[in-house]
Structure formats: C-alpha cells, structure tokens
ZAVO-979269 format. One line per field, with one value per residue (C-alpha): y negated, z negated, x negated; residue number from 1; residue in one letter. Coordinates in steps of 0.001 Angstrom, whole numbers, plus 500000, padded with zeros to 6 digits. Layout:
N
Y: (Y; ...)
Z: (Z; ...)
X: (X; ...)
num: (NUM; ...)
residu: (A; ...)
//
This chain:
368
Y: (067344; 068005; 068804; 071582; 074055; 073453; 076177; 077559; 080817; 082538; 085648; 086594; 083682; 082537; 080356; 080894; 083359; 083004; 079505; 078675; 074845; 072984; 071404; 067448; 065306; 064005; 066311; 064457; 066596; 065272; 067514; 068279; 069693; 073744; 073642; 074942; 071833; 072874; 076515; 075322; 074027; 077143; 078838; 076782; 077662; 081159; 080939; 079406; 081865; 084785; 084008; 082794; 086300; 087053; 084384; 086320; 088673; 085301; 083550; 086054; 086921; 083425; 083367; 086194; 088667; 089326; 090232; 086981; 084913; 087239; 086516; 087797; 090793; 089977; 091205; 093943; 092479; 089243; 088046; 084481; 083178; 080042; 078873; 076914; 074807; 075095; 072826; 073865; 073546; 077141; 078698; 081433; 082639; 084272; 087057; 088106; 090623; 091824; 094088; 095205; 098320; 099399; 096700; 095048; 094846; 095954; 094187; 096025; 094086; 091315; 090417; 087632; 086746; 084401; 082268; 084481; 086455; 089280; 091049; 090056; 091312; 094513; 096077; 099457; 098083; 097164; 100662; 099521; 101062; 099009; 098190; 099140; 097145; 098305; 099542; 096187; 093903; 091375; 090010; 090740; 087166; 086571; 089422; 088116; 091061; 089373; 089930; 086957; 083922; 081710; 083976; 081378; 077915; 079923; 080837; 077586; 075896; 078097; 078274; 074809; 073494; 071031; 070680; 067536; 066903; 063588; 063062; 062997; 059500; 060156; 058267; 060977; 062111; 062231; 059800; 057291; 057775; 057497; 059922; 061643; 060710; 063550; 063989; 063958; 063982; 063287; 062064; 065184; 067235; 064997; 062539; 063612; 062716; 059355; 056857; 059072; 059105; 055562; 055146; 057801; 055687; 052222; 053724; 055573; 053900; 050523; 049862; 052346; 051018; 047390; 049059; 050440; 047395; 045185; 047638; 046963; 043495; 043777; 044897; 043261; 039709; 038581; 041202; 040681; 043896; 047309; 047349; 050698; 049946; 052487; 053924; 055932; 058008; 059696; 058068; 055183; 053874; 052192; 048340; 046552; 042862; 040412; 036482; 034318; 036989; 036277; 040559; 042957; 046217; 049081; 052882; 053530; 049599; 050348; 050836; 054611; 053368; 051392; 054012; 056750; 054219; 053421; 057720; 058173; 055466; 057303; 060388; 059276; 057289; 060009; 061614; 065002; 065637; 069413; 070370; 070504; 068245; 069138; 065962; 066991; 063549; 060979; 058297; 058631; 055543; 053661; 050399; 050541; 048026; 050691; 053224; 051510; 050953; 054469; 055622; 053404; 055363; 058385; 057752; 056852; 059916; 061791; 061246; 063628; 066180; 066825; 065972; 067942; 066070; 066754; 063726; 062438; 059293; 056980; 054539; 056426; 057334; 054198; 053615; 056852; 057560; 060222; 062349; 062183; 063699; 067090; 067765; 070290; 072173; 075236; 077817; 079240; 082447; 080345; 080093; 077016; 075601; 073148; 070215; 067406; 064206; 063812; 067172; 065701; 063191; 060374; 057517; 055705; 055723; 054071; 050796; 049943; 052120; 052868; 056561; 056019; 054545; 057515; 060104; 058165; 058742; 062524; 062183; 063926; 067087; 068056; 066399; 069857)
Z: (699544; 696935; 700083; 697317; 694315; 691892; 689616; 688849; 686527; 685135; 682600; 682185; 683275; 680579; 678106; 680751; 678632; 679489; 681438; 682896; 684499; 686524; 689188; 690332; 693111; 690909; 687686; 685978; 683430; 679905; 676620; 674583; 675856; 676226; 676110; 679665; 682368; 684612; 684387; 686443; 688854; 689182; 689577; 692595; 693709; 693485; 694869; 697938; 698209; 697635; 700697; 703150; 704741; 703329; 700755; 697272; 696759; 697339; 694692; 692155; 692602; 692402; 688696; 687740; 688384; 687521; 683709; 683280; 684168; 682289; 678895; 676872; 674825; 675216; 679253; 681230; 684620; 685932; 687886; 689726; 690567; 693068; 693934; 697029; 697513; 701280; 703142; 702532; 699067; 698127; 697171; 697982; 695567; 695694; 693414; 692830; 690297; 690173; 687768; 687360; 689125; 688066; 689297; 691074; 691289; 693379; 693831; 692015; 693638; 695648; 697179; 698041; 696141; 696225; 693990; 691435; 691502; 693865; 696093; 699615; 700605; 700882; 701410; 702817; 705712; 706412; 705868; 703110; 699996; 697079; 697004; 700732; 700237; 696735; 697734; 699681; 698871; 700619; 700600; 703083; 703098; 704284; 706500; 707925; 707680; 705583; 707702; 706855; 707886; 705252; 705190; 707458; 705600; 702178; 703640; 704747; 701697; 699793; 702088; 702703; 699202; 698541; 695181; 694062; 691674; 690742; 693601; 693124; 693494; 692907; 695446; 698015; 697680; 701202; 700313; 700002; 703483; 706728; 708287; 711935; 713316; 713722; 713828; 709719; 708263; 704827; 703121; 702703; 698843; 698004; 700447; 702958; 705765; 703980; 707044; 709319; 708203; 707855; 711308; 712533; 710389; 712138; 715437; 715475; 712536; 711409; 709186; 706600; 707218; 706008; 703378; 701922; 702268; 700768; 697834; 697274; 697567; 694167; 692322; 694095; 694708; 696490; 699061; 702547; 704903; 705099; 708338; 710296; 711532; 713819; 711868; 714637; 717814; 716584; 712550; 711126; 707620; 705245; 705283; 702175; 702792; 699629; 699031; 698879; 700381; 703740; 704358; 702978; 700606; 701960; 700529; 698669; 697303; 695421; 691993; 690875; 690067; 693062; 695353; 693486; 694015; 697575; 697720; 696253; 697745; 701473; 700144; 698639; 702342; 704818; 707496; 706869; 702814; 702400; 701242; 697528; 696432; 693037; 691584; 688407; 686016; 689000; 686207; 686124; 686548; 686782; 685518; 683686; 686587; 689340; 687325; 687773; 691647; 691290; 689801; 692665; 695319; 694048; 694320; 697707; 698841; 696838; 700357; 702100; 699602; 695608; 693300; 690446; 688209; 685031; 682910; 679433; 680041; 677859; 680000; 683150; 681102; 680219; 684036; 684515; 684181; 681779; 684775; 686394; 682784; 681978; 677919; 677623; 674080; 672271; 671302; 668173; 669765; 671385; 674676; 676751; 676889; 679409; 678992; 681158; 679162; 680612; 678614; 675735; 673637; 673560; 675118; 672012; 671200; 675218; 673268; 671293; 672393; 676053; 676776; 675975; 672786; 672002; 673732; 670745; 668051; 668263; 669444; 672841; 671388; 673273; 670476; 668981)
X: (070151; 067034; 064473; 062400; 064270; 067081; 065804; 062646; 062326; 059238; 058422; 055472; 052832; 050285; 052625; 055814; 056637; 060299; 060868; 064204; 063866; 066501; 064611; 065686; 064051; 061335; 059814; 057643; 056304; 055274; 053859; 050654; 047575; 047894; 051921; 051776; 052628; 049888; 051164; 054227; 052422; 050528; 053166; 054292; 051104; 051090; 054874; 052915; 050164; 052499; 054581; 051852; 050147; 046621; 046557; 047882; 045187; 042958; 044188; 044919; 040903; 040284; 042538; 040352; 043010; 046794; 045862; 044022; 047315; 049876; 051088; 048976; 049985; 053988; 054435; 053216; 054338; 055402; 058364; 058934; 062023; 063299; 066566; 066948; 069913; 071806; 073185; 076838; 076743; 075907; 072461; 069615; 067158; 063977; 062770; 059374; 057730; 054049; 052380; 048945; 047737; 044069; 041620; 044596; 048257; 051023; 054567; 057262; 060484; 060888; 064361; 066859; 069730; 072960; 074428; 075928; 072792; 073763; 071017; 071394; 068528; 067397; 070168; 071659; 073044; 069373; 068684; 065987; 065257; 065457; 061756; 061141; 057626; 056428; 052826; 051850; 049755; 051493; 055263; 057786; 058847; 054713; 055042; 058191; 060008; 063002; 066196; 068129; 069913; 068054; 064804; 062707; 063975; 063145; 059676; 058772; 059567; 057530; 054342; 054593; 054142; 050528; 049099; 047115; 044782; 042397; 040225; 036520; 035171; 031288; 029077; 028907; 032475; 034409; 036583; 033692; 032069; 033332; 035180; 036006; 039273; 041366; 045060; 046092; 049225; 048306; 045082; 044488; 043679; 040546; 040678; 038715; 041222; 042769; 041082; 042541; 046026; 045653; 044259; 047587; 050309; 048409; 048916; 051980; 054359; 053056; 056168; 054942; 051423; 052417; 054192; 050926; 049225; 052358; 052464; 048434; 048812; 051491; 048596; 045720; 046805; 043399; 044116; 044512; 044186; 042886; 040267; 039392; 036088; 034024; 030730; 029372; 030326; 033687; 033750; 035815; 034901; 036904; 036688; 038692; 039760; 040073; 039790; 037134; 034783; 033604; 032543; 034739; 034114; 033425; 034791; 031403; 031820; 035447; 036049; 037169; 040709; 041026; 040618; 042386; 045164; 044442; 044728; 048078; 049917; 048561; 049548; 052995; 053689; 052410; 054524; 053550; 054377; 055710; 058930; 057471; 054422; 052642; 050579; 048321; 047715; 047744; 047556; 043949; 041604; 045268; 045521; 049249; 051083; 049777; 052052; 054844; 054456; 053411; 057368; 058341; 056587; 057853; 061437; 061137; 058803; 061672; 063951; 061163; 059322; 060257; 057814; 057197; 054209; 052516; 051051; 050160; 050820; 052968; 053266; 054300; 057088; 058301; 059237; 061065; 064780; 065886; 066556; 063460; 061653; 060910; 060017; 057802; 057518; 056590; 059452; 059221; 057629; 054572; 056301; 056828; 060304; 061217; 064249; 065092; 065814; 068887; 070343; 069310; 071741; 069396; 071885; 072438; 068648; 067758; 070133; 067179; 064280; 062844; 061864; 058077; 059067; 061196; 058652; 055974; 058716; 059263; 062643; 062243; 060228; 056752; 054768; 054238)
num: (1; 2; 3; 4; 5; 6; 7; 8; 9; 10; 11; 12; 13; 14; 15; 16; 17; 18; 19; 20; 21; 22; 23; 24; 25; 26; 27; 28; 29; 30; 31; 32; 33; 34; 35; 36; 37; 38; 39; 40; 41; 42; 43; 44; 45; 46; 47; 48; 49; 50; 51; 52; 53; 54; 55; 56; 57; 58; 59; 60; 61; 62; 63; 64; 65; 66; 67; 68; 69; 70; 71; 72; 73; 74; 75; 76; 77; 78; 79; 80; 81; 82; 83; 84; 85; 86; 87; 88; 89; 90; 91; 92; 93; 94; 95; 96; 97; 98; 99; 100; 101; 102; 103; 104; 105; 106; 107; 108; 109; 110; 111; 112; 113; 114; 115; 116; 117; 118; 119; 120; 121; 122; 123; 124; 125; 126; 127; 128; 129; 130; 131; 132; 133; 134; 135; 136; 137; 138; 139; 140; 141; 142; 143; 144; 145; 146; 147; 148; 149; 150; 151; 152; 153; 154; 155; 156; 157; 158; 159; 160; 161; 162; 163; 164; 165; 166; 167; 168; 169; 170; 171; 172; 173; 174; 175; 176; 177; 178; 179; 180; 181; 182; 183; 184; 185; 186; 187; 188; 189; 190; 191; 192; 193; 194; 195; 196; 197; 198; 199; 200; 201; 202; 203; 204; 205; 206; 207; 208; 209; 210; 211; 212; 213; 214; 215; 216; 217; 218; 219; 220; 221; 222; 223; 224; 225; 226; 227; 228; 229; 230; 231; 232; 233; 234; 235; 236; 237; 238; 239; 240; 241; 242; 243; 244; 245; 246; 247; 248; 249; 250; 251; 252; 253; 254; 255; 256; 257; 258; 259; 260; 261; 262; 263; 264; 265; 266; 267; 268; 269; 270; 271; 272; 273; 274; 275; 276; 277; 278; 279; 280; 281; 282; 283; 284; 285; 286; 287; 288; 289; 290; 291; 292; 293; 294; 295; 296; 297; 298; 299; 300; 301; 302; 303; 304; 305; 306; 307; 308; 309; 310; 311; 312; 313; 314; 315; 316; 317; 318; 319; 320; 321; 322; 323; 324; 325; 326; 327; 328; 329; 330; 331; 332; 333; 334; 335; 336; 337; 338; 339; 340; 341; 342; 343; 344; 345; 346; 347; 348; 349; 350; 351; 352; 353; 354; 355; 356; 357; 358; 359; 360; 361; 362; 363; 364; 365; 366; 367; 368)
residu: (X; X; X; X; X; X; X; X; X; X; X; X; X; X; X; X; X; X; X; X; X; X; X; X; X; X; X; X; X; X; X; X; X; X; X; X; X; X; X; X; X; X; X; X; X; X; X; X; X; X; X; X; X; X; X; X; X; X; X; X; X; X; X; X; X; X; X; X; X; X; X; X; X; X; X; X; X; X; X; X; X; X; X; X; X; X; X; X; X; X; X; X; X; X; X; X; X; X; X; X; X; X; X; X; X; X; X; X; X; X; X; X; X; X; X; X; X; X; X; X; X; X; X; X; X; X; X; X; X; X; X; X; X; X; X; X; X; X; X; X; X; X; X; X; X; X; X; X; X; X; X; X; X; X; X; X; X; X; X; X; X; X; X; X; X; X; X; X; X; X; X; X; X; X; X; X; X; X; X; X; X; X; X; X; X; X; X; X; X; X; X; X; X; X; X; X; X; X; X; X; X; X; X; X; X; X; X; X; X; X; X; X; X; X; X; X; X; X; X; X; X; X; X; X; X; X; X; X; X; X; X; X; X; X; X; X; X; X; X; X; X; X; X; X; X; X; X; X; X; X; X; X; X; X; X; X; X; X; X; X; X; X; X; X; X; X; X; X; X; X; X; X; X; X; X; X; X; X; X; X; X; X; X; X; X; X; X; X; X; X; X; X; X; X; X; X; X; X; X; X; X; X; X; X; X; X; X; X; X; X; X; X; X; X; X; X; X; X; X; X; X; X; X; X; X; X; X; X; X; X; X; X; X; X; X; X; X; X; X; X; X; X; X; X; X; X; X; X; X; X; X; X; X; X; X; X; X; X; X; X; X; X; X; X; X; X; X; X)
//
C-alpha cells in the first residue's frame, strides 16, 4: 500500500492556482523554471507544519505571511487537500482552508472526509459546529482534538513528512567535518548527522550498510570501504577508502559531487525515512551514471516512504517509467497543471523514443 497520499489538491497557493495531482510511490517532478514544482513541495511542507502544534504560524512568518504565498490577485483564501489511502481499500481525506485575517490569518474549515467526499468529521454526533476551531491559530488535527478512527495515522503522516534540498558542501560545511555520534536515523537535512547514521546502520543492520558501499563501488570502481575513524573524545570523521592509495580521503578531501552522492544514497537507505520524503534537484553535482543508481534507490526506498521529487534533469528522466513522471505545465489561465506520463497516450512514441527524448521533443508538455 502507497506508505504517503494518492491525491493531493490545492487552490489558492502561488501558481497552484487550482492543482488536482494523483499521487504514486515515486513523483518525480519535471517542468520549466517558475511553473510551480517547488510549490508542491511547499505545500507538503506547510501540510507538515500545519498539523504539527506551534509550527504554522512559524512558517507562514517565515514565507513572509499568508498573502505572500496566495495566488496573487485570483484567491482570497487557500485550501489544502490530502487523501490517504487505508488499509482496506477505502480512503480518508484531509481538508484545510486558511484566509488572511489583518496581519495574520485564521483557519476557516478544516475537517475529515471519506471517499466520496462526505464530512466525517466534525460532526453533530460530536456535538461540533461546523468550524468548531475557526478562531485558532492552530489545527485540531495538531491539537489532537480530531475524534476519529484514522485521525492519528492521518496526523502522523502529515507531521512526519522531511524535505531535502542540495546539501552545502563548502569547506566548513557539517558534512565535511567530523561529527558527534548520536543516535540518527537519517543523515539528517544537510548532512550534519550522515557519519552517524552510517556508524548506526554499521552497528545495528550491516546488510544495508554493504548495500551503500556496493552501490558506491558501481560508480567508483577504485573503491574499497567507507572507515569511521574517532577524531576526538565523542567525534567520528569520515575516512574514504580507494585503490592505489595507501591513506584514504577524508570528508573535507571529497569532491562536491562525490559527497552529495555519498548523502543521498544514506538518506535513500536509512531506517528512519518518514511516511513522505520531498527531494528538491538531487541531480546536482551528479555525474549522469549516479542518476541512474539514483532511480534505482528510489524504487527501493519507495517500499518505506513516497517520494515526491522535483528536477530539470534530462537525464534523470530517461531512467524513469512513465508512471513514476509528473508533467508539470502552465494552463491557459497561468496556473500550474500537473499530469503523470502514464495518462498521457505516449506508448507508441516509447517504440522509437525514450521519455527524455520525448520530454526534449515537446511531446510530454512542461516545455512552456
């Protein structure tokens, strides 16, 4: 069962002027500059601040404020929708709407619905009013005061969703110098806890440690092993094995792809990925064969979190299946519009063409 959404709707954010997006395992998200791919995963974002307590009014301040992430001139609120797929083959959905409210904003309906779209939640047997939370600042689902079956998987999808961007690889960046060991689940956003999740998966699940070093060894074939040496009382650094050399390289010795790589195959193995993982342009610094380990990777991370990625990369594409593809485009109105190549009827074009090729062409959209 897809681990994240089947269905993500938004009106009313920046170019989401009126998105409605089936959701698969992996998204990988492909279209011009400005068309609004990043907006999606801010959305996810904002999905996940709006349902963790405290944390909406923190990023909406940090956005500048709810104006300055509305469509501009077209909406005067905003509403964000999820549908979660259950176990028994039904579904939940989660409906949020915000407007602006002088300096800040209030939340004009929030509620939980079922398949066909029916409110489940508030209800009168509740003894709720329609909008029983209107004048909050915060969510009921953050305030856990949803009284539902499916409220608390719902939440915890929602809170639980990471978003990743390129790492910083200047000289002094954490991933670059050693690091304390701690318990770490993942890498962590900019790598600041990558040799302690490799230190954890060393320790406590070597399998999927081999497996990060087999899948470096496919790119680097002069590699040997990834060493966890002690720096001081309390730190491990980085230690990089490779033929003929006699010392290895150290973090602060690697090349900017080769640890952006090093990063995302840690991330894409670790035990602790959420129920939704947002990656912005992972194919920077990427040397075209580490994309295609990199499609590999996320299939298999697909089993435990769904992806949804944004790129402009060509050649990422050309190692996707139509299925795993989102086409994003420009409506005639200026708003975003979002379509899996899989909807579209490209099969007898894949006889001569791959997707790239096609994406190049024009005949998938997004080039507008």
């Amino acid at each position: 069962m897809n681990p994240g959404f089947s269905r993500l709707r938004v009106q009313g954010f920046r170019r989401l002027y009126d998105l409605d997006m089936k959701l698969a395992s992996v998204n990988v998200l492909i279209g011009t500059n400005g068309v609004g791919k990043t907006s999606i995963l801010e959305v996810m974002r904002l999905l996940a601040a709006a349902t963790t307590q405290g944390h909406l009014r923190n990023f909406l301040s940090a956005a500048g404020g709810l104006p300055s992430v509305m469509t501009l001139g077209r909406k005067e609120s905003m509403t964000l929708s999820v549908t979660m797929p259950l176990e028994d083959g039904k579904s939940q959905g989660y409906v949020l709407a915000l407007q602006s409210s002088g300096q800040g904003y209030e939340i004009t309906e929030e509620k939980v619905v079922d398949e066909r779209g029916q409110t489940i939640w508030p209800n009168q047997a509740a003894g709720l009013m329609p909008n029983p939370f209107k004048s909050s600042l915060e969510t009921a689902l953050a305030q856990n005061l949803v009284s539902h079956k499916n409220a608390e998987s719902l939440r915890e999808r929602l809170t639980s969703i990471s978003s990743y961007h390129p790492i910083d690889v200047s000289p002094r960046a954490p991933v670059r110098l050693p690091q304390t060991v701690q318990i770490a689940t993942t890498p962590g956003a900019n790598g600041e806890d990558m040799v302690s999740c490799l230190y954890n998966l060393r320790e406590t699940d070597h399998d999927r440690f081999a497996s990060i070093e087999d899948t470096i060894r496919v790119v680097f074939s002069n590699f040997e092993r990834l060493e966890l040496p002690p720096a001081a009382a309390g730190l491990l650094s980085l230690a990089w094995r490779e033929r003929p050399y006699r010392h290895p390289l150290y973090a602060h010795q690697l090349s900017e792809g080769t640890l952006r790589f090093l990063w995302l195959v840690t991330l894409l193995q670790s035990p602790g990925l959420p129920s939704v993982t947002l990656i912005d342009e992972p194919e920077v610094s990427l040397h075209p064969e580490m994309l295609r380990l990199l499609v590999e990777l996320f299939r298999e991370a697909s089993m435990r979190t769904q992806l949804i990625v944004a790129t402009h990369s060509d050649r990422l594409v050309s190692f996707l299946e139509p299925s795993e593809l989102v086409v994003c485009d420009l409506d005639e109105e200026g708003g975003m519009k979002a379509t899996r190549a899989d909807d579209l009827d490209i099969e007898h074009w894949l006889r001569d063409y791959s997707l790239d090729q096609l994406w190049q062409m024009g005949q998938l959209g997004g080039r507008a």
